[in-house]
Structures are given as C-alpha cells and as structure tokens.
Rosetta silent file (secondary structure, phi, psi, omega in degrees, C-alpha in Angstrom):
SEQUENCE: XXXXXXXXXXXXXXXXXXXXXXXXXXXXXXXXXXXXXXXXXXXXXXXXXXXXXXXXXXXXXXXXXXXXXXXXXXXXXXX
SCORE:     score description
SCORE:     0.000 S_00000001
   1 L     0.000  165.975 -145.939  -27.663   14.351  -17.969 S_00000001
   2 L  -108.443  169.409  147.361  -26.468   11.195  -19.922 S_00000001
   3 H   -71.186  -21.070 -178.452  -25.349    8.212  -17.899 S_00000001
   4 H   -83.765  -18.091  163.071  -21.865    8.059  -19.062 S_00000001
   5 H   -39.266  -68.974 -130.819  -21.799   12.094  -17.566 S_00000001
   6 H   -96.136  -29.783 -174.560  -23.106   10.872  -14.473 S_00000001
   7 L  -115.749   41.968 -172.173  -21.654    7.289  -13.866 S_00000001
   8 L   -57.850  153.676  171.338  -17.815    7.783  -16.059 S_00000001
   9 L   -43.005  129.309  179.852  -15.755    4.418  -16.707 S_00000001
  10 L    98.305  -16.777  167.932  -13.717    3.837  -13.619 S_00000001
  11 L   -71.341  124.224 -172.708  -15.503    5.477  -11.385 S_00000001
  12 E   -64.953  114.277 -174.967  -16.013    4.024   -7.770 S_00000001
  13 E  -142.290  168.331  157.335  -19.705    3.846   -7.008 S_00000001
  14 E  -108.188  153.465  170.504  -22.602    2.183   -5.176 S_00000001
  15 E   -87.152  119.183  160.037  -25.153    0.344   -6.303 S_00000001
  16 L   -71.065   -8.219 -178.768  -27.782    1.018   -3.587 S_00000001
  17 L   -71.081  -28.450 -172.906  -30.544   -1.304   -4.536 S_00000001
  18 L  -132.875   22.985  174.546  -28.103   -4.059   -3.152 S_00000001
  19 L    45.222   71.833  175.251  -25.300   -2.021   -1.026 S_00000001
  20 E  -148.968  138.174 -168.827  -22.457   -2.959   -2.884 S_00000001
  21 E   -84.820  146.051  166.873  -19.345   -1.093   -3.991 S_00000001
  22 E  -161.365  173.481  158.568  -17.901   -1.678   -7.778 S_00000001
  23 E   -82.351  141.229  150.887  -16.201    0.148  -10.648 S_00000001
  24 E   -77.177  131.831 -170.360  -17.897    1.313  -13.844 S_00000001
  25 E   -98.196   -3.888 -150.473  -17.047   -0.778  -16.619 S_00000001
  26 E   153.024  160.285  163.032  -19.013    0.224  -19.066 S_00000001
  27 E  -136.117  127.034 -179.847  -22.904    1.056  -20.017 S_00000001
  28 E  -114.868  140.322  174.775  -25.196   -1.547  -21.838 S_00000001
  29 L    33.021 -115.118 -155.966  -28.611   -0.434  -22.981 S_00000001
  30 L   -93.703   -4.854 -157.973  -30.214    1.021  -19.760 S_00000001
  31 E  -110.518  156.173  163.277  -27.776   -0.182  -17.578 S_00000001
  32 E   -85.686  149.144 -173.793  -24.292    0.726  -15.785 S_00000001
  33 E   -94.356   99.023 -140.987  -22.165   -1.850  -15.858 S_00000001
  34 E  -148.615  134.794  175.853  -20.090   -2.373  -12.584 S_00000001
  35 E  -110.138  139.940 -176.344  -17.300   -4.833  -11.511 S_00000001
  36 E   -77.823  143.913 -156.103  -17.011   -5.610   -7.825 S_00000001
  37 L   -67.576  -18.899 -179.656  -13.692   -3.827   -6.153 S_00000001
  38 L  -101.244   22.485  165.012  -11.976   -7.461   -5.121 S_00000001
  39 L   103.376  155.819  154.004  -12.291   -8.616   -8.814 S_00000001
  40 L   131.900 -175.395  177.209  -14.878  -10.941   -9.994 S_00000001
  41 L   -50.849  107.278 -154.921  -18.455  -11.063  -11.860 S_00000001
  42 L   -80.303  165.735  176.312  -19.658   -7.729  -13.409 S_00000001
  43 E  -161.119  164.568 -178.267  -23.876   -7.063  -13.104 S_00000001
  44 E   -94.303  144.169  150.895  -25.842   -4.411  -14.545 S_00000001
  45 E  -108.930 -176.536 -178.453  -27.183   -2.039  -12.142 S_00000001
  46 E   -86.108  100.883  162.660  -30.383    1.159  -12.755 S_00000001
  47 L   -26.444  -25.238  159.857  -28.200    4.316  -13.428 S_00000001
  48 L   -77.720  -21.592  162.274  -30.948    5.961  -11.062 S_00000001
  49 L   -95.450    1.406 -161.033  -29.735    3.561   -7.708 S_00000001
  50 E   -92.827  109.089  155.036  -26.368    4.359   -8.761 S_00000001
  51 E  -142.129  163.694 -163.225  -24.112    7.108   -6.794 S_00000001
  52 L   -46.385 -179.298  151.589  -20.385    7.803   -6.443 S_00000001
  53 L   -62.323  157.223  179.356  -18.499    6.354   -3.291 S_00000001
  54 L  -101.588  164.063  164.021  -18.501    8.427   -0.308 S_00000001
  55 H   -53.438  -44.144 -161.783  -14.656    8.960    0.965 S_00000001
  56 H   -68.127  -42.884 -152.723  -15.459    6.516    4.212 S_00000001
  57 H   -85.107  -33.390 -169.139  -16.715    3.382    1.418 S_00000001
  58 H   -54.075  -34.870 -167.944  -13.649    4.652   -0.889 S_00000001
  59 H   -72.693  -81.431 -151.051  -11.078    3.731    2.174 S_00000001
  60 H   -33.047  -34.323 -165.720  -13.378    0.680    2.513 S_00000001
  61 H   -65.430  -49.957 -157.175  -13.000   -0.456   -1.394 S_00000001
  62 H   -68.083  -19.669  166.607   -8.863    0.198   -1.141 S_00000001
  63 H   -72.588  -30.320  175.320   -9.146   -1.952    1.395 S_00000001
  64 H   -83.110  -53.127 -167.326  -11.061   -4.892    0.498 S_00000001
  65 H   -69.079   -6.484 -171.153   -9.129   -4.785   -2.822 S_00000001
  66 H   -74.809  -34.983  172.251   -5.588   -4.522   -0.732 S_00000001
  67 H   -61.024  -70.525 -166.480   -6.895   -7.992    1.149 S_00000001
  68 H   -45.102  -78.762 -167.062   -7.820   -9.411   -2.154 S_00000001
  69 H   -50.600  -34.002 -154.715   -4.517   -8.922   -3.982 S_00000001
  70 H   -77.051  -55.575  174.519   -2.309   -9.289   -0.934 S_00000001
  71 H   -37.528  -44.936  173.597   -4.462  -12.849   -0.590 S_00000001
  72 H   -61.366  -56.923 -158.745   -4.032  -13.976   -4.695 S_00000001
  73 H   -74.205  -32.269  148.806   -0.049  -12.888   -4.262 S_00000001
  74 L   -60.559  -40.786 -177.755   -0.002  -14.876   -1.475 S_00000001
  75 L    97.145  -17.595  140.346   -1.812  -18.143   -2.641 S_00000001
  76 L    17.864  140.478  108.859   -4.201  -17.174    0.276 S_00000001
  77 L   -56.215  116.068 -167.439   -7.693  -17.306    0.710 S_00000001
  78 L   -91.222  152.135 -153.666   -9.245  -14.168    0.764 S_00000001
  79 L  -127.473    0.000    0.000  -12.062  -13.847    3.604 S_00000001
C-alpha cells in the first residue's frame, strides 16, 4: 500500500519514533510530512513509525489545540 493510502492529508496520527501527535501535511520523498496539533514547525517522519491516532490521543489533540487557540485569542501564553 502507497503512503498517501496509508497516511491521507489531514489525518491525525503518531509519529512513534518520538511520541508525538500531528496532522499529515503532505509526503516528501520517503517521508510523511506532519504538523504538530497546537500549530507550529512541520518534520518529516518514516511512514513505517507512523499510525493513526487512537480515540483517547484524538480527545488529547482537540484538546491541546482548544488550549492553544483559546491561549493566541486570548493574547495568552499557552503552557
């Protein structure tokens, strides 16, 4: 199966090599391309360390990004 199959744009996933939730953004060469859920610097991760969100990390992502925005919208520092 192709990476763009298995990893589509928009999709909530983790990278497990470094336990971190992002969106797919995109695929470059070998890699998926993933943006972190409160906004911020994209990295490439190995399309093979990559798998969807579980439901428990999805409530985690809406959450960290609900902190995030609510923080920006505020003038806030988000924590």
């Amino acid at each position: 199966m192709r990476t763009e199959e298995e990893h589509p744009e928009g999709a909530l996933v983790i990278d497990t090599r470094i336990s971190k939730l992002g969106y797919v953004t995109g695929h470059e060469g070998p890699y998926v391309q993933l943006r972190p859920v409160t906004g911020g610097r994209e990295w490439g991760a190995d399309p093979t360390r990559v798998r969807p969100a579980t439901d428990s990390e999805r409530l985690t992502a809406m959450r960290e990004r609900t902190r995030a925005l609510n923080a920006a919208s505020s003038g806030g520092i988000f924590r």
